[in-house]
KEKE-525559 format. One record per atom (N, C-alpha, C): atom name; x, y, z; residue number from 1. Coordinates in steps of 0.02 Angstrom, whole numbers, plus 50000, padded with zeros to 5 digits. Example, Ala and Ser with C-alpha at 12.3 -4.5 7.8 and 13.67 -1.06 7.14 Angstrom:
2
{pt N,{50660,49716,50390},1}
{pt CA,{50615,49775,50390},1}
{pt C,{50660,49835,50390},1}
{pt N,{50642,49888,50354},2}
{pt CA,{50684,49947,50357},2}
{pt C,{50645,50002,50394},2}
This chain:
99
{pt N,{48397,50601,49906},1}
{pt CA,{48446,50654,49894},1}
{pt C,{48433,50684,49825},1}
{pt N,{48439,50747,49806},2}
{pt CA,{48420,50774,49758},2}
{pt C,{48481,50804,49712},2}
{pt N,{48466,50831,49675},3}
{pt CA,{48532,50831,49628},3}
{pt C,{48589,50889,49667},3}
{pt N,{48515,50940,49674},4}
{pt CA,{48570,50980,49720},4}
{pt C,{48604,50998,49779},4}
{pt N,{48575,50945,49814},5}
{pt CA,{48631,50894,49860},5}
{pt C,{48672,50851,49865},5}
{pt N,{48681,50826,49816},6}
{pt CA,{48711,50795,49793},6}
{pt C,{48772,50816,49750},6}
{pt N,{48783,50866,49713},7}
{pt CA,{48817,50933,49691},7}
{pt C,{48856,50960,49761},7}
{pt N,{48825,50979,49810},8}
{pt CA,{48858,51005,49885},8}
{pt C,{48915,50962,49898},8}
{pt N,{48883,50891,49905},9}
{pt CA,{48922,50808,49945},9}
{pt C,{48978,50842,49874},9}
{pt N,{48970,50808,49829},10}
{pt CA,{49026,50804,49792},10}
{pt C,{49091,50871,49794},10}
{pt N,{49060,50945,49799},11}
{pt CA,{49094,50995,49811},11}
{pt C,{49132,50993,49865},11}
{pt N,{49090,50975,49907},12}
{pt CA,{49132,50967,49996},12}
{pt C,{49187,50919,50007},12}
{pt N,{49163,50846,49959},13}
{pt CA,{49217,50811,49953},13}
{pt C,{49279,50824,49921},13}
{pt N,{49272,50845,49848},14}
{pt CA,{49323,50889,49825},14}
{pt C,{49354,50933,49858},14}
{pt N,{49319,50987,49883},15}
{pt CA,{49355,51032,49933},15}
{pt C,{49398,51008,49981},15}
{pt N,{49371,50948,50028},16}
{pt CA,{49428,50923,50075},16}
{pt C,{49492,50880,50039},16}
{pt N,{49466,50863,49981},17}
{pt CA,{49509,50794,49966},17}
{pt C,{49572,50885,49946},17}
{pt N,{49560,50890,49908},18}
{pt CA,{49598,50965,49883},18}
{pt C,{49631,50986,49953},18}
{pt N,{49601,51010,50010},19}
{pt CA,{49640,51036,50071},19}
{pt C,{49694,50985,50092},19}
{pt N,{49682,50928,50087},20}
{pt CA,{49699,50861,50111},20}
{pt C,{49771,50861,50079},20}
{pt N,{49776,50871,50027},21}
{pt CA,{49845,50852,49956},21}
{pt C,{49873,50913,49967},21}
{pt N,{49847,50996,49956},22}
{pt CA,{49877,51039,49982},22}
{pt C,{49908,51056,50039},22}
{pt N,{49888,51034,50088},23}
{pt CA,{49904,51052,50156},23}
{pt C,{49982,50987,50155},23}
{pt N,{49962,50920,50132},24}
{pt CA,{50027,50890,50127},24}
{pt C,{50091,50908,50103},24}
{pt N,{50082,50952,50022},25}
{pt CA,{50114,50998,49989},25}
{pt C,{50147,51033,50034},25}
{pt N,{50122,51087,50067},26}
{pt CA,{50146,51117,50108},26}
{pt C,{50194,51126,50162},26}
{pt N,{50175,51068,50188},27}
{pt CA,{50227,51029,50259},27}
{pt C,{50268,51021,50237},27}
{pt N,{50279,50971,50196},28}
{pt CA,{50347,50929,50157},28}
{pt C,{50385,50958,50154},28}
{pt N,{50411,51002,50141},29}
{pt CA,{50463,51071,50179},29}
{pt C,{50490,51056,50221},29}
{pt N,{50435,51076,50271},30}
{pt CA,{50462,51073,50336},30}
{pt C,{50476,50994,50377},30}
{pt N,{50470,50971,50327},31}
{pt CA,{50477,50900,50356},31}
{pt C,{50569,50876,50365},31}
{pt N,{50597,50839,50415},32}
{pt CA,{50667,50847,50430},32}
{pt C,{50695,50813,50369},32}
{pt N,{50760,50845,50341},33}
{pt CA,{50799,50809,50285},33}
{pt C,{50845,50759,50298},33}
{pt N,{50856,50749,50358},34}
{pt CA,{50915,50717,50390},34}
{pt C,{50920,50693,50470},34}
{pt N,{50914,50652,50479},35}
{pt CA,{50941,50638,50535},35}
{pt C,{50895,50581,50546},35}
{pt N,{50877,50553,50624},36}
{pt CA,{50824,50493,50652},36}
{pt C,{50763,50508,50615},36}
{pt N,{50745,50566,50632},37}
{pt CA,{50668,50560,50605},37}
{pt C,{50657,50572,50552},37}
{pt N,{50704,50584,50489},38}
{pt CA,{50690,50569,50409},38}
{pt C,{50684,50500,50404},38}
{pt N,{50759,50475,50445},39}
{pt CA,{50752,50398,50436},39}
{pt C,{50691,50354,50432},39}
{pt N,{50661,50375,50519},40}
{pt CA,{50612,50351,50516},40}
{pt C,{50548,50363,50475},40}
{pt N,{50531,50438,50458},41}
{pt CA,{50492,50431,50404},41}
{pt C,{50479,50418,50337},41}
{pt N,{50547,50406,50321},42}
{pt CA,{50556,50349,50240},42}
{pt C,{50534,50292,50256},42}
{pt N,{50527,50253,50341},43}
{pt CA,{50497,50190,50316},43}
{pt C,{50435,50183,50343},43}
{pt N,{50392,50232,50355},44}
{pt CA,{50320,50251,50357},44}
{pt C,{50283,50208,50296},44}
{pt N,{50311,50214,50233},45}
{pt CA,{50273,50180,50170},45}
{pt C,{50257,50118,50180},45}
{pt N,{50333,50087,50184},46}
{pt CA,{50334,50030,50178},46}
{pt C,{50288,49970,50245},46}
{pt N,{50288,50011,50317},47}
{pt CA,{50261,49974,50377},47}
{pt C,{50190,50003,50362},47}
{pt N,{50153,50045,50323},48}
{pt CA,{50090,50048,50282},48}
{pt C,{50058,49991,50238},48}
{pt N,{50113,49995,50200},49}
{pt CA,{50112,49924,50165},49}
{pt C,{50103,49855,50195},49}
{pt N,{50158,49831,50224},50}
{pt CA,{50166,49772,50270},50}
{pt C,{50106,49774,50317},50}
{pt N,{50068,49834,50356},51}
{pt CA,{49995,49820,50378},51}
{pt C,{49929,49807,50337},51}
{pt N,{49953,49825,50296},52}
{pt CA,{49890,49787,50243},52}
{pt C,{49896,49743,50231},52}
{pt N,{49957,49703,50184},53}
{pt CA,{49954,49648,50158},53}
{pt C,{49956,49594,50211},53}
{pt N,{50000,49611,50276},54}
{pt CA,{50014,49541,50306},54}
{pt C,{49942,49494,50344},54}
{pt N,{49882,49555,50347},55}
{pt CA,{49844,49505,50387},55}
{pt C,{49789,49473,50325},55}
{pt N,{49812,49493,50270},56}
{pt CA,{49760,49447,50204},56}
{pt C,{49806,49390,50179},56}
{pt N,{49871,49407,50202},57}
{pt CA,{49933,49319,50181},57}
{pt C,{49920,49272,50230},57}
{pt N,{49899,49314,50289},58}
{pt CA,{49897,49260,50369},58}
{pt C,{49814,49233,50348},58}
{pt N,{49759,49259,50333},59}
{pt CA,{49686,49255,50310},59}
{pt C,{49705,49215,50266},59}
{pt N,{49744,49209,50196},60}
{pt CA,{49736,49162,50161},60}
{pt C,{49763,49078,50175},60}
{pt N,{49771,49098,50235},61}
{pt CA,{49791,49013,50269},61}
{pt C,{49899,49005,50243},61}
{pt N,{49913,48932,50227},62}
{pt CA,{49982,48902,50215},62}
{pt C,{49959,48931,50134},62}
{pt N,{49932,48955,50095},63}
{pt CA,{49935,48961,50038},63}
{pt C,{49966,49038,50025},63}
{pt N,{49923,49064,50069},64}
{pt CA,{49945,49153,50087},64}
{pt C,{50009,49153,50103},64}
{pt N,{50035,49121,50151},65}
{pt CA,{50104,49129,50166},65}
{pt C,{50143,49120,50125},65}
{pt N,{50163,49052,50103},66}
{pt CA,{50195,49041,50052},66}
{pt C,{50199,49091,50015},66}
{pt N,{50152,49102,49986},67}
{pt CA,{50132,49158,49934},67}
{pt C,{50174,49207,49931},67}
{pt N,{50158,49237,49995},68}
{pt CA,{50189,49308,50025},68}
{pt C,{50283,49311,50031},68}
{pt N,{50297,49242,50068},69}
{pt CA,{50385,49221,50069},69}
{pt C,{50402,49229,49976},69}
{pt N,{50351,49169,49920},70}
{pt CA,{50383,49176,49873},70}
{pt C,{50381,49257,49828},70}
{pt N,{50344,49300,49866},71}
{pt CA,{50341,49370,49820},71}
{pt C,{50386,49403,49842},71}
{pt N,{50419,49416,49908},72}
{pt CA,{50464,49435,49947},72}
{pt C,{50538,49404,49920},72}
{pt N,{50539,49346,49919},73}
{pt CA,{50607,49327,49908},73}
{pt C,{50611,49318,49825},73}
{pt N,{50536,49334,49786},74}
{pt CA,{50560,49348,49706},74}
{pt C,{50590,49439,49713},74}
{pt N,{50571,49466,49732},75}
{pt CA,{50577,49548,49735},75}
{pt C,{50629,49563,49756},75}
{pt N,{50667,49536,49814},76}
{pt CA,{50733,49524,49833},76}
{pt C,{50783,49531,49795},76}
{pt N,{50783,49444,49745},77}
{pt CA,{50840,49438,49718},77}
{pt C,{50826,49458,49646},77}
{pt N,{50768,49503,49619},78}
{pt CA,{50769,49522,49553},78}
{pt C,{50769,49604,49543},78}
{pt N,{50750,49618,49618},79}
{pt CA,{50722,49697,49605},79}
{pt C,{50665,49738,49542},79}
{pt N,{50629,49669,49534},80}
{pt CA,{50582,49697,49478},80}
{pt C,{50525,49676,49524},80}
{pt N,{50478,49736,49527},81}
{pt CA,{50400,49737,49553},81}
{pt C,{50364,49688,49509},81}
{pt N,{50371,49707,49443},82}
{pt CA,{50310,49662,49383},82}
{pt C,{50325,49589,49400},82}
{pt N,{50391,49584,49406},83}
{pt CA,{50397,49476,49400},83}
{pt C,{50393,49479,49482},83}
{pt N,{50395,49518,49542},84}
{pt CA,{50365,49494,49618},84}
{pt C,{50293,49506,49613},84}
{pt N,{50254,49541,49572},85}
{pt CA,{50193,49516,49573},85}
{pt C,{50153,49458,49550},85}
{pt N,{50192,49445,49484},86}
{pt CA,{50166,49404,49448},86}
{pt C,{50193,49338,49487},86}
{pt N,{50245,49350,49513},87}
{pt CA,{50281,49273,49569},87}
{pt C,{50213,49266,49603},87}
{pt N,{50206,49297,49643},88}
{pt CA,{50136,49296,49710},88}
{pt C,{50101,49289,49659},88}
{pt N,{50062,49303,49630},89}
{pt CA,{49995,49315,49613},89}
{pt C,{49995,49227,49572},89}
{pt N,{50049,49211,49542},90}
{pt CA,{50023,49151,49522},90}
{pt C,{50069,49106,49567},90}
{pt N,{50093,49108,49605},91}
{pt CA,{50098,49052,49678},91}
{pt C,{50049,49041,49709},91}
{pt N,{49999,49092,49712},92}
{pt CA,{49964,49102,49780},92}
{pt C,{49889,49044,49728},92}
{pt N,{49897,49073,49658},93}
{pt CA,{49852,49027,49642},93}
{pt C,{49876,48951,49618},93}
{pt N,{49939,48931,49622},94}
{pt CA,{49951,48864,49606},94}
{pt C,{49955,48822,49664},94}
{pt N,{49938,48851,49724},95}
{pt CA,{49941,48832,49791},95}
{pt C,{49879,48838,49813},95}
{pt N,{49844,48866,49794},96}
{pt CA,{49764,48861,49814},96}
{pt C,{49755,48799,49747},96}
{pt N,{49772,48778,49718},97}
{pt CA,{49752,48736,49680},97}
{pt C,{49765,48661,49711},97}
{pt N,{49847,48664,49730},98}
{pt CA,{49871,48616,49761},98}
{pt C,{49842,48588,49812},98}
{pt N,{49845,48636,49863},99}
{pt CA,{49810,48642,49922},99}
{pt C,{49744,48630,49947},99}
């Protein structure tokens, strides 16, 4: 690949990633403010989320899980992201230690 193909790839990528964020811009408007299907699309994020993480807590064996219950039930009862990460992140390694 040569430079000035490489110049194209990158333009084209830009260009879509750009259509991609604009065109989202756009909709969001028209997207419903109220009713079932706002509902349901406020929790679009979160079942995004929960498909990522849950099959690398189930992959990390009884250490993952744990892990995952103690980041969940630190986030719960503190409502702080920084101390439910730092819960998981060092459960998950004092249990791979244990374990």
């Amino acid at each position: 690949m040569q430079i000035d193909d490489a110049a194209l790839v990158i333009a084209g990528m830009a260009f879509a990633t750009y259509g991609v964020r604009a065109s989202g811009f756009m909709l969001a408007g028209r997207l419903p403010q109220s009713g079932i299907a706002a509902r349901w699309l406020k929790q679009i994020p979160a079942a995004i989320l929960v498909s990522i993480v849950a099959p690398a807590a189930v992959a990390g064996g009884a250490a993952g899980l744990i892990a995952a219950a103690v980041t969940v039930l630190t986030a719960a009862l503190s409502r702080n992201l920084l101390l439910a990460m730092s819960a998981g992140v060092g459960s998950v390694w004092l249990l791979r230690q244990v374990l």
